[in-house]
C-alpha positions in Angstrom: 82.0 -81.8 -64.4 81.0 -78.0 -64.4 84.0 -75.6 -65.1 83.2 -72.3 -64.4 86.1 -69.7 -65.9 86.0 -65.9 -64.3 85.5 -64.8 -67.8 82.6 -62.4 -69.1 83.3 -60.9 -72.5 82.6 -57.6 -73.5 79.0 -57.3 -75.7 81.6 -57.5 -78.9 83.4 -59.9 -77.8 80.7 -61.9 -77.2 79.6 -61.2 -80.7 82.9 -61.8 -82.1 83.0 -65.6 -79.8 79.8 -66.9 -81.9 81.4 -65.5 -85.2 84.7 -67.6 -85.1 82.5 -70.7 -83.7 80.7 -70.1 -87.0 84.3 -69.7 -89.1 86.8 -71.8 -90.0 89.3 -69.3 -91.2 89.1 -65.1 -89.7 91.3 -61.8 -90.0 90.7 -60.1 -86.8 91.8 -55.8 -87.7 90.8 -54.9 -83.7 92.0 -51.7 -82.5 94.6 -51.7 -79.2 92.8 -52.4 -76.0 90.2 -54.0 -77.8 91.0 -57.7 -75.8 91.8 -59.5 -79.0 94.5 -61.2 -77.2 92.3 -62.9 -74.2 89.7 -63.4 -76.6 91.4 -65.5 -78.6 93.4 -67.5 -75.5 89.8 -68.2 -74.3 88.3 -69.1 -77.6 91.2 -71.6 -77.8 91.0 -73.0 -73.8 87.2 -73.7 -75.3 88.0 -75.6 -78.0 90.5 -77.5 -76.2 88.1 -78.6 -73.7 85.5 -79.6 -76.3 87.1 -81.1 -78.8 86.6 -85.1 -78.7 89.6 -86.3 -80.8 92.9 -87.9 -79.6 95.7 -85.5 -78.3 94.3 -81.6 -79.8 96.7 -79.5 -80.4 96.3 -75.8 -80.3 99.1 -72.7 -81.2 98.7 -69.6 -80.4 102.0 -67.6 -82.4 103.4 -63.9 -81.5 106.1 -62.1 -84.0 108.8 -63.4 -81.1 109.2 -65.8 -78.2 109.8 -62.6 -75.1 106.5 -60.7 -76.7 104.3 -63.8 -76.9 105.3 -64.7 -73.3 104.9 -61.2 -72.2 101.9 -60.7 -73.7 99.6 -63.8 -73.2 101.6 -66.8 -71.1 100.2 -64.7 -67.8 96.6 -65.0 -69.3 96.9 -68.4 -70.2 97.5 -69.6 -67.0 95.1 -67.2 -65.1 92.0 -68.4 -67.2 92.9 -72.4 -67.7 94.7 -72.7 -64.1 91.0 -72.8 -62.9 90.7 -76.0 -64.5 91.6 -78.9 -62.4 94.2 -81.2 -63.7 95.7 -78.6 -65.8 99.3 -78.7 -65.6 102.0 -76.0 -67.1 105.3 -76.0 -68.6 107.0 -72.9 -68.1 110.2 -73.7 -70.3 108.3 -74.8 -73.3 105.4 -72.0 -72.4 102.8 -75.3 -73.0 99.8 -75.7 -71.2 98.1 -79.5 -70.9 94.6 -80.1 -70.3 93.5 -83.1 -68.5 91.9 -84.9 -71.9 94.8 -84.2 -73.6 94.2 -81.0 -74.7 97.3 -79.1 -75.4 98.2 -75.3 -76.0 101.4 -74.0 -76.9 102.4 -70.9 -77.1 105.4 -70.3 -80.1 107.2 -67.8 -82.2 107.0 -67.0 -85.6 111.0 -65.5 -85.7 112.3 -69.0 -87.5 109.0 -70.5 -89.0 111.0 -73.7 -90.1 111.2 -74.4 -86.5 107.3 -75.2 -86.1 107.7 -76.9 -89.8 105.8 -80.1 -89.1 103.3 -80.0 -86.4 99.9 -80.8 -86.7 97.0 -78.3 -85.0 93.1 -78.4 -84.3 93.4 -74.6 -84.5 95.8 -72.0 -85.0 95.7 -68.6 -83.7 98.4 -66.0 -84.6 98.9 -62.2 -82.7 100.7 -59.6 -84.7 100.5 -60.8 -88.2 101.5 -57.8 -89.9 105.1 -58.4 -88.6 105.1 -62.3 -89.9 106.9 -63.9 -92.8 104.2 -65.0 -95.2 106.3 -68.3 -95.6 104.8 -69.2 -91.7 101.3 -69.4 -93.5 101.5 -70.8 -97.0 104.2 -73.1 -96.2 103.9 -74.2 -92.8 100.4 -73.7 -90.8 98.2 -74.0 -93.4 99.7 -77.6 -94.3 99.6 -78.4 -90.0 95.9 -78.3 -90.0 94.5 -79.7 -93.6 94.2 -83.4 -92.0 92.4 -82.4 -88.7 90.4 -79.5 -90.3 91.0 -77.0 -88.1 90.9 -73.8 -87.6 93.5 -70.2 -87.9 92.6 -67.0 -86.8 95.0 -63.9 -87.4 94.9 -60.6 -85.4 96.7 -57.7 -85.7 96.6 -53.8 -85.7 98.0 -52.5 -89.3 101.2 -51.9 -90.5 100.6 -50.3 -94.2 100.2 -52.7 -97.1 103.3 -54.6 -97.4 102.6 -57.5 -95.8 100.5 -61.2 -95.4 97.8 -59.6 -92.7 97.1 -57.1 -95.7 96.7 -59.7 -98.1 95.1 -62.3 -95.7 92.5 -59.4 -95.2 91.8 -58.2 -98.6 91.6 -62.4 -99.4 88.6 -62.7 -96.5 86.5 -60.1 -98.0 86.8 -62.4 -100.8 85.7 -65.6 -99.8 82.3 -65.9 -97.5 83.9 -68.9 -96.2 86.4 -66.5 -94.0 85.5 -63.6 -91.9 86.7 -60.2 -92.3 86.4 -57.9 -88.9 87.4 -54.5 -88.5 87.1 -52.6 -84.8 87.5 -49.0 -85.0 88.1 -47.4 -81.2 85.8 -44.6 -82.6 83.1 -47.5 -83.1 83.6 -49.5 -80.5 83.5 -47.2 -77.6 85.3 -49.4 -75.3 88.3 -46.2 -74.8 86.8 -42.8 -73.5 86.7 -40.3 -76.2 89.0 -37.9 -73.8 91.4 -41.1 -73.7 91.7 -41.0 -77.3 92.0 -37.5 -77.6 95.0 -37.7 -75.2 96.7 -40.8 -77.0 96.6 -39.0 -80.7 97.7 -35.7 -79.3 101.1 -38.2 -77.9 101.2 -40.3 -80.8 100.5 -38.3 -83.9 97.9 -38.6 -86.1 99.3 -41.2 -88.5 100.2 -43.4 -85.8 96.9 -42.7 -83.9 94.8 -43.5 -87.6 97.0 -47.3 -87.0 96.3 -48.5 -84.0 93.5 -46.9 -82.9 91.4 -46.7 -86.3 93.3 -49.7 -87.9 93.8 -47.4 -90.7 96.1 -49.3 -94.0 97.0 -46.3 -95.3 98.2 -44.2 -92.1 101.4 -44.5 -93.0 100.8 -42.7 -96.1 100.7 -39.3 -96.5 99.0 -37.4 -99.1 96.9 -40.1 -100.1 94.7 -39.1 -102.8 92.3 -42.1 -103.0 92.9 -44.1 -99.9 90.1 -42.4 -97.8 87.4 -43.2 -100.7 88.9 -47.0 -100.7 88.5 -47.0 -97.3 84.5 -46.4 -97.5 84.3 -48.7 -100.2 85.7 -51.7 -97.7 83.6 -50.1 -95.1 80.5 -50.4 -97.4 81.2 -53.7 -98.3 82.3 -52.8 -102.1 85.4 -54.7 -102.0 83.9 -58.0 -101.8 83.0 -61.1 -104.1 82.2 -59.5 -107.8 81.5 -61.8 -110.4 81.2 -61.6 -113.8 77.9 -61.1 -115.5 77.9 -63.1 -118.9 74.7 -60.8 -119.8 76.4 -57.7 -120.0 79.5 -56.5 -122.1 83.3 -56.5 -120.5 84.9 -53.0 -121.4 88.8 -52.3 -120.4 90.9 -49.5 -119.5 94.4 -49.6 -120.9 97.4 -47.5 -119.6 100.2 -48.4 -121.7 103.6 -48.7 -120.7 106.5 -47.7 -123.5 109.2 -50.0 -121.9 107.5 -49.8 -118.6 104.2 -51.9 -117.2 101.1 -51.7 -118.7 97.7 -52.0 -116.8 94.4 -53.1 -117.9 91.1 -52.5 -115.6 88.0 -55.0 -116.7 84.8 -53.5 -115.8 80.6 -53.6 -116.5 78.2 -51.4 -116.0 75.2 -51.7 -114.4 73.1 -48.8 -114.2 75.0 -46.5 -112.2 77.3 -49.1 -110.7 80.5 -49.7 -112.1 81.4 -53.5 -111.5 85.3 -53.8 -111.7 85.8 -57.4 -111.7 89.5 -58.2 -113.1 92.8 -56.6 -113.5 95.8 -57.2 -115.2 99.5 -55.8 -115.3 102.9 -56.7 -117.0 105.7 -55.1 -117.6 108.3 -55.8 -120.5 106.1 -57.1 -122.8 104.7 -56.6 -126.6 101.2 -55.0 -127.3 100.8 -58.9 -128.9 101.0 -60.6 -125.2 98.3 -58.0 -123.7 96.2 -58.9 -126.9 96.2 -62.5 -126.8 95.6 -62.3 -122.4 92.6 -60.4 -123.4 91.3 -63.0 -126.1 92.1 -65.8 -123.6 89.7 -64.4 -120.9 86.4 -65.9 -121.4 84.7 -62.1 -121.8 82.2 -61.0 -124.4 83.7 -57.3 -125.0 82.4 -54.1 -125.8 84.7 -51.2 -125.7 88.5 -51.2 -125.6 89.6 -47.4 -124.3 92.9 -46.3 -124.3 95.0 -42.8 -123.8 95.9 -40.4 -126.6 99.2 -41.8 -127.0 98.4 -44.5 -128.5 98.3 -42.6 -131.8 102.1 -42.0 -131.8 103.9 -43.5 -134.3 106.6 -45.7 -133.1 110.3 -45.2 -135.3 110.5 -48.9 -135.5 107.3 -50.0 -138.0 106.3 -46.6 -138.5 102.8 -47.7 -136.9 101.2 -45.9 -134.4 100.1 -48.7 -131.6 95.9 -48.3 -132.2 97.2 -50.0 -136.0 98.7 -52.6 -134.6 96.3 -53.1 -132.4 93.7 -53.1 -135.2 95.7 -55.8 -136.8 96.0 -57.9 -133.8 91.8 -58.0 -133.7 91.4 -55.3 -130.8 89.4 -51.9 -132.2 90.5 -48.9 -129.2 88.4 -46.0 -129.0 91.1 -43.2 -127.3 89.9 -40.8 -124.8 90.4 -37.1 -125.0 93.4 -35.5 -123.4 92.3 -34.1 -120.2 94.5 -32.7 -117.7 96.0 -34.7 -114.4 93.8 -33.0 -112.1 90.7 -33.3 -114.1 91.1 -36.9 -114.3 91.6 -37.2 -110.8 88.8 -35.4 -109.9 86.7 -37.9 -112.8 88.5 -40.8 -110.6 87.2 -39.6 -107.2 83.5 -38.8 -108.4 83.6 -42.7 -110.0 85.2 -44.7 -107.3 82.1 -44.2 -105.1 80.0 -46.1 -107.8 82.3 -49.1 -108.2 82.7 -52.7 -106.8 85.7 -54.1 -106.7 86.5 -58.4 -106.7 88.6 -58.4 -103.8 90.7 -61.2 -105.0 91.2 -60.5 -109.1 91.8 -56.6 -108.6 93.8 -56.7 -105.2 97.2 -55.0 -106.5 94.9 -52.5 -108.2 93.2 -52.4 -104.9 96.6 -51.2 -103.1 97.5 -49.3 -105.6 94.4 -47.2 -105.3 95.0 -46.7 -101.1 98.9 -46.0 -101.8 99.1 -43.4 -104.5 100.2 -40.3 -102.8 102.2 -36.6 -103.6 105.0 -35.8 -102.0 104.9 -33.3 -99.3 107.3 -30.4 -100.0 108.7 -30.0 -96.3 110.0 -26.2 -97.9 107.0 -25.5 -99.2 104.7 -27.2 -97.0 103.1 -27.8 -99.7 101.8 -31.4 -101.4 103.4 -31.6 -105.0 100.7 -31.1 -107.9 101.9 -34.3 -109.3 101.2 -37.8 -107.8 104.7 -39.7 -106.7 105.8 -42.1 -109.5 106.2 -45.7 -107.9 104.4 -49.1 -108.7 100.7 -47.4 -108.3 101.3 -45.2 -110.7 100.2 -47.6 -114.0 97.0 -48.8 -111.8 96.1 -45.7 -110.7 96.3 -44.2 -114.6 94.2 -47.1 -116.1 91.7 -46.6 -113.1 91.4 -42.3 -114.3 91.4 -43.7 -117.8 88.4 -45.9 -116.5 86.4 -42.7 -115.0 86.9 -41.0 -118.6 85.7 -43.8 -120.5 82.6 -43.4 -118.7 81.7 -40.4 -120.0 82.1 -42.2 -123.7 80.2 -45.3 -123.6 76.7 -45.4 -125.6 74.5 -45.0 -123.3 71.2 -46.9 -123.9 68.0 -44.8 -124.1 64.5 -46.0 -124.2 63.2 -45.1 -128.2 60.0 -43.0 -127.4 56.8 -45.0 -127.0 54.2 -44.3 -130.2 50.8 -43.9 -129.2 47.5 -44.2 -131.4 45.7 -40.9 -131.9 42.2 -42.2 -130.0 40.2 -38.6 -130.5 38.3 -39.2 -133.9 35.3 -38.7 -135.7 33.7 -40.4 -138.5 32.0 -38.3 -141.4 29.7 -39.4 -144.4 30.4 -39.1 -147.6 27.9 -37.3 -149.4 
């Protein structure tokens, strides 16, 4: 039987269709009026149609029952009530397909209420307002024995939450897709329209939803825009470790506070940051033996010009102990806040970042911020103290380290003096 649905995607849409055929798992970052909501309703009617097992079962989850029946129960039965035999239950907001084929459409308010289903695929709207528990716990276990497939879509909401993490974990892994669809890119809303909507909205809420911007919601972010290329440019990705080249680190230490540790190679000009580490509460012996238990072969160890302060306790300053413990710092020179900043923003273009081992140092690099002074209208000199602050300080200590490591030059090649002439003796 031919089924013809009164359906023609837009070119990306199109694009985006043959991408989740090819992807079992995808974080969908689509700008408003892109039409990730009936692209996903027909990518699921598709499935439904084609898959060939008993009884599939298909979801599609919003962040409440009135916004997912507001938003998509209309499309759902305007595209598949074109398919004969298709039946709909308005009370249960279910749609059955004549082989079976079922789609249901569900909230995510109480995600122990859709704790043991089973699905063929899984698509959820408006992920950024989810409990994480509704993934880890509950849909990722409802589709392991049938294989299938979860697709997440949303617009961001800062960095606090599982669409954040879902997306910074697909850049990752090659096995999941990771799409971003600026307005500004897409062209699919006039530029006059968008001009109009950020002059209503503001520009923070504008950067959101229409440029699917993490850090919108932060203001005076001092790093955010350059980690924003970097995930552009495809920088924060997979970055493995190369066993041919040496692991230096990057200490800030914490005196009764966290301490953070940045891993990092270099390569040429490139600056490969491929782990991250950071505790708070502990010795300088439990950072010692984390480093020793990481399968790295080290070169330099840089730390801050604190560490030479002797503590009242031992009457050691923390490089001694450190010495004794097997780990040789070299300190940096003390540089002022701005200065390293500046060091910081001129490195960050050359580095890659593992999306998965550095991902809080990640964050921390598109949250820290100063404060604006509302009196003043001024942003303070100094950065706002909160949980970037460690990260961010390890990362400047990073950029300054650069300037120290031994830099390898090519020894000068010695030539043989070819211009000669041979004299007898007489």
């Amino acid at each position: 039987m031919h089924i013809q649905i009164p359906y023609t995607p837009r070119p990306l849409q199109a694009e985006l269709h043959e991408e989740l055929d090819k992807h079992r798992f995808a974080v969908l970052n689509c700008h408003r009026r892109f039409g990730k909501t009936i692209l996903v309703i027909m990518h699921l009617i598709k499935k439904a149609l084609t898959n060939d097992k008993k009884n599939p079962r298909y979801y599609l989850i919003g962040p409440t029952f009135v916004s997912i029946k507001r938003v998509c129960w209309d499309y759902l039965k305007q595209y598949a009530g074109c398919i004969p035999g298709t039946t709909f239950n308005e009370t249960e907001l279910r749609c059955d397909f004549p082989n079976g084929a079922r789609i249901t459409l569900m909230s995510g308010e109480d995600p122990d209420r859709i704790r043991g289903i089973y699905a063929d695929g899984i698509c959820v709207d408006e992920v950024s307002q989810m409990n994480p528990k509704l993934w880890h716990e509950i849909l990722r276990p409802a589709i392991s024995d049938r294989k299938g497939f979860a697709y997440f879509i949303s617009t961001p909401a800062g960095m606090s939450n599982i669409f954040y993490d879902l997306y910074q974990y697909a850049l990752s892994d090659p096995k999941w897709l990771a799409y971003t669809a600026k307005a500004s890119e897409t062209n699919l809303v006039d530029q006059e329209e968008l001009d109009a909507a950020k002059a209503q909205m503001g520009e923070s809420k504008f950067l959101q939803e229409f440029e699917c911007d993490w850090i919108a919601n932060v203001t005076g972010s001092i790093y955010g825009n350059i980690i924003q290329k970097l995930e552009d440019n495809k920088q924060i990705s997979r970055v493995a470790y190369d066993p041919s080249l040496l692991v230096h680190t990057a200490w800030d230490l914490g005196y009764g506070d966290n301490t953070a540790i940045i891993f990092f190679q270099q390569v040429g000009n490139q600056i490969m940051v491929i782990d991250f580490y950071e505790n708070n509460k502990e010795g300088l012996p439990h950072y010692v033996q984390m480093i020793k238990d990481k399968d790295y072969v080290y070169g330099e160890h840089y730390a801050p010009h604190d560490i030479e302060v002797t503590e009242f306790s031992n009457g050691k300053t923390r490089r001694e102990v450190a010495y004794q413990l097997g780990i040789r710092f070299r300190v940096l020179p003390k540089l002022p806040l701005e200065d390293g900043i500046h060091n910081l923003k001129m490195v960050l273009p050359k580095c890659w970042f593992d999306a998965e081992t550095t991902k809080p140092l990640i964050a921390a690099l598109r949250h820290h911020h100063r404060k604006f002074n509302d009196k003043m209208r001024i942003f303070s000199a100094k950065p706002v103290k909160d949980f970037s602050s460690h990260a961010c300080d390890a990362a400047r200590y990073m950029a300054i380290s650069l300037s120290e490591l031994p830099r390898q030059k090519l020894a000068e090649q010695q030539t043989a003096q070819s211009e000669y002439s041979i004299h007898k003796e007489k």
